[in-house]
N, C-alpha and C positions, 0 to 999 in steps of 0.2 A: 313110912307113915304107919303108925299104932293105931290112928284109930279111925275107925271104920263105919261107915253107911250105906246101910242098903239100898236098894231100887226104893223099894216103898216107901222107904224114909224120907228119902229123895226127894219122893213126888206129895209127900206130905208138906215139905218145907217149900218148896215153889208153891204150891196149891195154896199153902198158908199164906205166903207173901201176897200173892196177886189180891186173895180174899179179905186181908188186911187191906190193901191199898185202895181195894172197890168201896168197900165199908167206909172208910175213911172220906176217900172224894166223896161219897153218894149221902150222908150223916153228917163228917165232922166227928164224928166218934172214935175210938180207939178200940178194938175187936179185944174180946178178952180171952186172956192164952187159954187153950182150949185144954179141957180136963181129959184127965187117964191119958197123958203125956207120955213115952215111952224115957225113962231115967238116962237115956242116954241123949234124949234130947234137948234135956233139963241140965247136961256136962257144961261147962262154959268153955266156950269156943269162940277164936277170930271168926268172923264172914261176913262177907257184900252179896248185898243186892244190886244185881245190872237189871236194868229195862232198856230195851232195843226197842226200835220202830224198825216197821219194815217201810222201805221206799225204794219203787222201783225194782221189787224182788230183792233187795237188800239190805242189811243191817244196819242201824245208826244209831249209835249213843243215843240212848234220853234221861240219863239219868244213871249212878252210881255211886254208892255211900255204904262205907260199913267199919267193923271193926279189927280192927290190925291182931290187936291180943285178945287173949279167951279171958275178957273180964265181962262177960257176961252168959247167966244162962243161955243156949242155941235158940231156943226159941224164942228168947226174949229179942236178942240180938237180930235175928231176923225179920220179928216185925218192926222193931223199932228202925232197922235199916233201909225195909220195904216204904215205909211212908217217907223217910227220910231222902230217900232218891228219887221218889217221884213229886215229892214236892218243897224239898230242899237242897238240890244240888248247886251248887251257884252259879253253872254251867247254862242253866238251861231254865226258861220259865216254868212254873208248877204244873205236870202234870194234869188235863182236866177228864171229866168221867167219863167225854165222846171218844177219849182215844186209847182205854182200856182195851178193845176190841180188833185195836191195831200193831199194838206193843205183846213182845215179847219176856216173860219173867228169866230171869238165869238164879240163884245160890251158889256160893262158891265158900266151903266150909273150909275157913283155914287151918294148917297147923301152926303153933308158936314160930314166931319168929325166931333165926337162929344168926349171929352175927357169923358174919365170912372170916375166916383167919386166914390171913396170907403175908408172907413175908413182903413182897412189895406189892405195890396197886396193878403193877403191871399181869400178875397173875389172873385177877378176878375171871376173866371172861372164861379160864380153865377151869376154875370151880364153880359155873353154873351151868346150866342146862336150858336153852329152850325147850319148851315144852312140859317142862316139867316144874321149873323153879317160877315164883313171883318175887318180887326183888323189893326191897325199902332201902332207900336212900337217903343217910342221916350227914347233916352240917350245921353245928351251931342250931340256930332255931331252924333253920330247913328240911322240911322232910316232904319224901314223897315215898307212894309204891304203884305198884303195878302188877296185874292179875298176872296169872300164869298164863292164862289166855291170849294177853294183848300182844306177845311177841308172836304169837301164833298169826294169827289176825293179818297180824301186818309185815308180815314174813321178814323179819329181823332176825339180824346173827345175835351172840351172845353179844360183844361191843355193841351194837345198834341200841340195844335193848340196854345196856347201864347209861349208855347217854339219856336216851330218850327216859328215863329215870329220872336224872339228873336235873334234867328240863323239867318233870313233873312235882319235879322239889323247888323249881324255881332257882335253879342253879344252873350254870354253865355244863354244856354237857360233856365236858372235858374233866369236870370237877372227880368224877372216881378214882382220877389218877392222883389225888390229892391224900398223902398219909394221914391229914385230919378227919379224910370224908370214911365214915361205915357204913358198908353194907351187909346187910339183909336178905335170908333167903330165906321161902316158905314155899308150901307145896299146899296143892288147894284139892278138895272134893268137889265136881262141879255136876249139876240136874239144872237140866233147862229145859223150857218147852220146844217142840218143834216147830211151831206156829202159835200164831197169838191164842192162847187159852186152850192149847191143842195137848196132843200129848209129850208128859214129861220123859225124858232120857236121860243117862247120865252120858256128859260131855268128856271123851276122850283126846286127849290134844298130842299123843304119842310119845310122850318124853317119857324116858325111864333114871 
């Protein structure tokens, strides 16, 4: 991975999203990118925005939406992905402004996607990485991906993790082994809070 993000950069882009999505619930307005930008934050860059609730001292989806390729500036990308997961995921009803105080913000800055070359499908699971890799899973019109995170989360091998892909493309999770299906790997920069509006960290998942 080339390119690189500080701690503070980190916690400017969480800190941005969350303040993005407050402005937004609290207005209806759309926060305006904020001036003396650092140029590197201005790169265009893939990334999602996750929002977690905590229940029961634990983590659960509320929301995740962003972009696969770097076709847009980073910061634009992240707010436009911040309001977009908290109040367009189709997973989940919109976000509302009582429960900013219970949700967790995450970033997860991608790099390009890179297609897998392998001689048969049955290779794949040797050329990714839990913990390190996020996967897109292409069919015809089907497509799905998946954080680098999620196979962490949910403690999957390499195979778990191209199925459960596969399901997210709305495909048979069998479908990888298919010479028509391509896959996709990317590697993510990730800053999270450690509690709702608490402090930000960058998120280590151990893969190399």
């Amino acid at each position: 991975m080339t390119f690189e993000l500080t701690l503070e950069e980190g916690k400017f882009l969480v800190s941005l999203a969350r303040k993005t999505v407050e402005t937004y619930l609290k207005t209806g307005r759309r926060l305006k990118i904020p001036e003396n930008v650092p140029p590197k934050l201005m790169e265009k860059c893939g990334v999602f925005v996750t929002i977690n609730k905590l229940k029961n001292g634990k983590r659960e989806l509320r929301g995740c939406i962003g972009y696969p390729y770097p076709t847009h500036p980073l910061i634009e990308a992240v707010m436009d992905s911040a309001i977009s997961s908290a109040t367009r995921d189709p997973r989940f009803h919109p976000l509302n402004e009582n429960e900013l105080e219970k949700v967790i913000f995450e970033v997860s800055v991608l790099t390009p996607p890179e297609i897998i070359k392998v001689k048969k499908p049955t290779e794949y699971p040797s050329k990714i990485k839990v913990g390190r890799d996020g996967l897109i899973v292409e069919s015809g019109f089907y497509k799905g991906l998946l954080l680098p995170q999620v196979p962490i989360e949910w403690k999957w091998d390499e195979e778990e993790f191209l199925c459960q892909c596969c399901l997210k493309a709305g495909l048979p999770p069998d479908c990888w082994l298919l010479e028509e299906t391509k896959i996709y790997r990317f590697e993510a920069i990730i800053f999270e809070e450690t509690k709702p509006n608490g402090e930000i960290v960058r998120k280590e998942l151990g893969g190399k």
